[in-house]
C-alpha beads as a LAMMPS data file, in Angstrom:
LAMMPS data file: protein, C-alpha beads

125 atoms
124 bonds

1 atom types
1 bond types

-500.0 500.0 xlo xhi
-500.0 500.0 ylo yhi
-500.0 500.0 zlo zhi

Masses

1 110.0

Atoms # bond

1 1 1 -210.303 202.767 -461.535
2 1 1 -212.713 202.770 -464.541
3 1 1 -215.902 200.876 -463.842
4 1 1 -216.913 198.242 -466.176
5 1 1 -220.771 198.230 -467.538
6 1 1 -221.542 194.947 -469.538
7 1 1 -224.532 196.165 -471.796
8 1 1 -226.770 192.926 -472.921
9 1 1 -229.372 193.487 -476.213
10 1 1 -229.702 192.437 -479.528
11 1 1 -230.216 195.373 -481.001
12 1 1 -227.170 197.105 -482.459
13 1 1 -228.840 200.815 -481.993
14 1 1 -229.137 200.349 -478.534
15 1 1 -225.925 199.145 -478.108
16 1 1 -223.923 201.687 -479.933
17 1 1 -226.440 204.520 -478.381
18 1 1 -225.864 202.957 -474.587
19 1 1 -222.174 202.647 -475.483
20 1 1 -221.590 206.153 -476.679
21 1 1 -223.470 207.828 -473.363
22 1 1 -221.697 205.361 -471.009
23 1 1 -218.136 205.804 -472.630
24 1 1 -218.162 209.742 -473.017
25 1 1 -219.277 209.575 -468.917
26 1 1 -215.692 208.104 -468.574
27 1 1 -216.958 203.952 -468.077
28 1 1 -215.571 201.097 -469.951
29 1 1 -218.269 199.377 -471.921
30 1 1 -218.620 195.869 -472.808
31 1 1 -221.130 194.458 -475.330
32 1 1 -223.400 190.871 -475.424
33 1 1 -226.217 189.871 -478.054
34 1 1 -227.291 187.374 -475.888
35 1 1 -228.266 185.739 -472.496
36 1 1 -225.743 182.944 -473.327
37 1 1 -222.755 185.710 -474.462
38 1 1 -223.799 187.962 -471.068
39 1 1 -223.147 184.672 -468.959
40 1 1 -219.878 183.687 -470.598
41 1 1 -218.569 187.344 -470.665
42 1 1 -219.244 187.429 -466.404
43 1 1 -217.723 183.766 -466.034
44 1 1 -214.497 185.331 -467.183
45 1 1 -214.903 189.172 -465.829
46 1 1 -216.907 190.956 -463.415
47 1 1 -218.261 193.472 -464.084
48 1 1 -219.509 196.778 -462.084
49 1 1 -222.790 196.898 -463.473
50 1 1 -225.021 194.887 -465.923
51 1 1 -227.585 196.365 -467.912
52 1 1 -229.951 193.418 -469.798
53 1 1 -232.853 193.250 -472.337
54 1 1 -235.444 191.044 -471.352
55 1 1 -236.534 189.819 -474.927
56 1 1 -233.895 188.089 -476.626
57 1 1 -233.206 185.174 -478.840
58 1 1 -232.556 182.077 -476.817
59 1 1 -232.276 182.464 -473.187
60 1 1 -234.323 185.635 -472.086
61 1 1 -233.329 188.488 -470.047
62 1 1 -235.138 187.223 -466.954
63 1 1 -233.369 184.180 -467.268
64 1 1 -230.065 185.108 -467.676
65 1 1 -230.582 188.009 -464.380
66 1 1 -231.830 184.741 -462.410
67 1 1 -228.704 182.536 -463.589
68 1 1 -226.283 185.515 -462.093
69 1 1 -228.195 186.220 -459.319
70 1 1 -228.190 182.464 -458.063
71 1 1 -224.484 182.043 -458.690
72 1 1 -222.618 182.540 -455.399
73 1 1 -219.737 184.032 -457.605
74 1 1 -221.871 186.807 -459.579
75 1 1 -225.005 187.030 -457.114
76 1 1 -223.560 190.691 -455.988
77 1 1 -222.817 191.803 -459.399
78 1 1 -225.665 194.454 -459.703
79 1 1 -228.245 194.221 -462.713
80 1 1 -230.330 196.601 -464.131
81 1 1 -233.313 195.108 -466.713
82 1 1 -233.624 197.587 -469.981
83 1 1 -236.663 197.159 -471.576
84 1 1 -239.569 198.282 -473.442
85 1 1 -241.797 195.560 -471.109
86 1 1 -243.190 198.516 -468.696
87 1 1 -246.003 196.828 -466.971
88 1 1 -246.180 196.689 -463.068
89 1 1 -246.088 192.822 -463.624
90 1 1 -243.028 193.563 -466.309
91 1 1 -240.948 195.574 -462.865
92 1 1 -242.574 193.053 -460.361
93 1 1 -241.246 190.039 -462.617
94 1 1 -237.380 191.517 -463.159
95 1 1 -237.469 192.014 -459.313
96 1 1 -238.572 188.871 -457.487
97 1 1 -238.087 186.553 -460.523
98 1 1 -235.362 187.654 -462.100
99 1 1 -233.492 189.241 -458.669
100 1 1 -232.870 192.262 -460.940
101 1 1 -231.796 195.616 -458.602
102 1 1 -233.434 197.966 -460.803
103 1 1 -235.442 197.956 -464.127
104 1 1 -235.754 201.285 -466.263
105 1 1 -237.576 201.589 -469.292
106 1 1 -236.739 202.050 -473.032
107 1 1 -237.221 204.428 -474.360
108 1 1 -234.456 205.657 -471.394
109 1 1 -233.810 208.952 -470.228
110 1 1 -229.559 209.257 -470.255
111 1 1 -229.795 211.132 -466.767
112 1 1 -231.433 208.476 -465.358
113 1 1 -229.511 206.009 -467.025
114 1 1 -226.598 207.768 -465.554
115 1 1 -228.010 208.200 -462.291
116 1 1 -228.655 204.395 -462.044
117 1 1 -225.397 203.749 -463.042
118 1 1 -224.056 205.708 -459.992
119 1 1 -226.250 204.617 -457.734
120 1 1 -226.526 200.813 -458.594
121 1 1 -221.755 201.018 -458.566
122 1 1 -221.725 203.337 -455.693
123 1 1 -221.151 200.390 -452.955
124 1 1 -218.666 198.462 -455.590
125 1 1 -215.869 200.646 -455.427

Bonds

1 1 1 2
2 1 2 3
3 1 3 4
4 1 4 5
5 1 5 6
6 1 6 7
7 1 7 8
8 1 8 9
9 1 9 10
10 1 10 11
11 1 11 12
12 1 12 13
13 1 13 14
14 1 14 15
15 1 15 16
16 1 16 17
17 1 17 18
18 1 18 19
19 1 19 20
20 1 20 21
21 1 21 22
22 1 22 23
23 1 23 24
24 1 24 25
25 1 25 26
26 1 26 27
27 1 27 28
28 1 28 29
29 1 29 30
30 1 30 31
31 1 31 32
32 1 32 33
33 1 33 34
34 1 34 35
35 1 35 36
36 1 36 37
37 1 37 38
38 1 38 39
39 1 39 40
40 1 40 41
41 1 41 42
42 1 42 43
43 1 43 44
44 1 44 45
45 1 45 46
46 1 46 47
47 1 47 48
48 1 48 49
49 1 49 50
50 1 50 51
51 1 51 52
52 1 52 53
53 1 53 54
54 1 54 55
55 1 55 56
56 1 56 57
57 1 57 58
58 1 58 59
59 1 59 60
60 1 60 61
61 1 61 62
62 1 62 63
63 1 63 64
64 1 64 65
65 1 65 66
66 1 66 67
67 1 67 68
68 1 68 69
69 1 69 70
70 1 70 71
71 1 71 72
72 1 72 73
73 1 73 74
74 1 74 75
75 1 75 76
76 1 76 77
77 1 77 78
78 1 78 79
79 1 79 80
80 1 80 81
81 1 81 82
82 1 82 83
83 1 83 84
84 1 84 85
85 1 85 86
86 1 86 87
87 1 87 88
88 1 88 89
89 1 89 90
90 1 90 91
91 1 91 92
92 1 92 93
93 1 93 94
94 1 94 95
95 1 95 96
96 1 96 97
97 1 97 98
98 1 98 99
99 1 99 100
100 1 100 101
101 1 101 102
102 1 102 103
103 1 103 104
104 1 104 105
105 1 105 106
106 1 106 107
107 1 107 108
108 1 108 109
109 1 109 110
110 1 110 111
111 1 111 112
112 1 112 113
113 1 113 114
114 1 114 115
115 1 115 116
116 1 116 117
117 1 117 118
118 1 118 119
119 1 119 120
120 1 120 121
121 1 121 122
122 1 122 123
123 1 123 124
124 1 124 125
């Protein structure tokens, strides 16, 4: 079964660039501009992997990883923080704050974007 990767920024180049890689890899590929779009796109699916900007209009990236995390029905869902932010505090923040499994770095390398992706799915087969 084809695994599901909700990709959440507000930028349209990094959308369509994350989309492309991810789709030619074989994974279905959903879009959201926004904290508030992520949350209402997981209330109604689930999917296999989240990857989320941390600055964006509105609620934040951090905020919106917390808000899943907490959630009894979408804490498992795994998330991945995509962001430019690359200070220790930045990685320390998406993991303890934000409950975030994993936080890579823009400008992202596609083989480690892919090797996340297969590592952060592998148990949620």
């Amino acid at each position: 079964m084809q695994k599901m990767i909700l990709i959440v920024d507000d930028e349209d180049d990094i959308l369509f660039i994350l989309k492309n890689v991810l789709s030619k890899n074989g994974y279905s590929v959903r879009e959201a501009y926004s904290g508030e779009e992520c949350l209402e796109i997981v209330k109604k699916e689930k999917p296999d992997l989240i990857f989320m900007d941390i600055m964006m209009p509105g609620m934040d990236g951090w905020e919106t990883a917390k808000t899943i995390k907490t959630d009894p029905k979408t804490k498992d869902i795994p998330i991945s923080m995509l962001s430019v932010k690359s200070d220790p505090e930045d990685h320390k923040r998406s993991r303890e704050y934000a409950r975030a499994d994993h936080h890579l770095t823009k400008p992202v390398d596609f083989s480690l974007l892919l090797h996340t992706v297969e590592r952060l799915t592998a148990d949620n087969n």
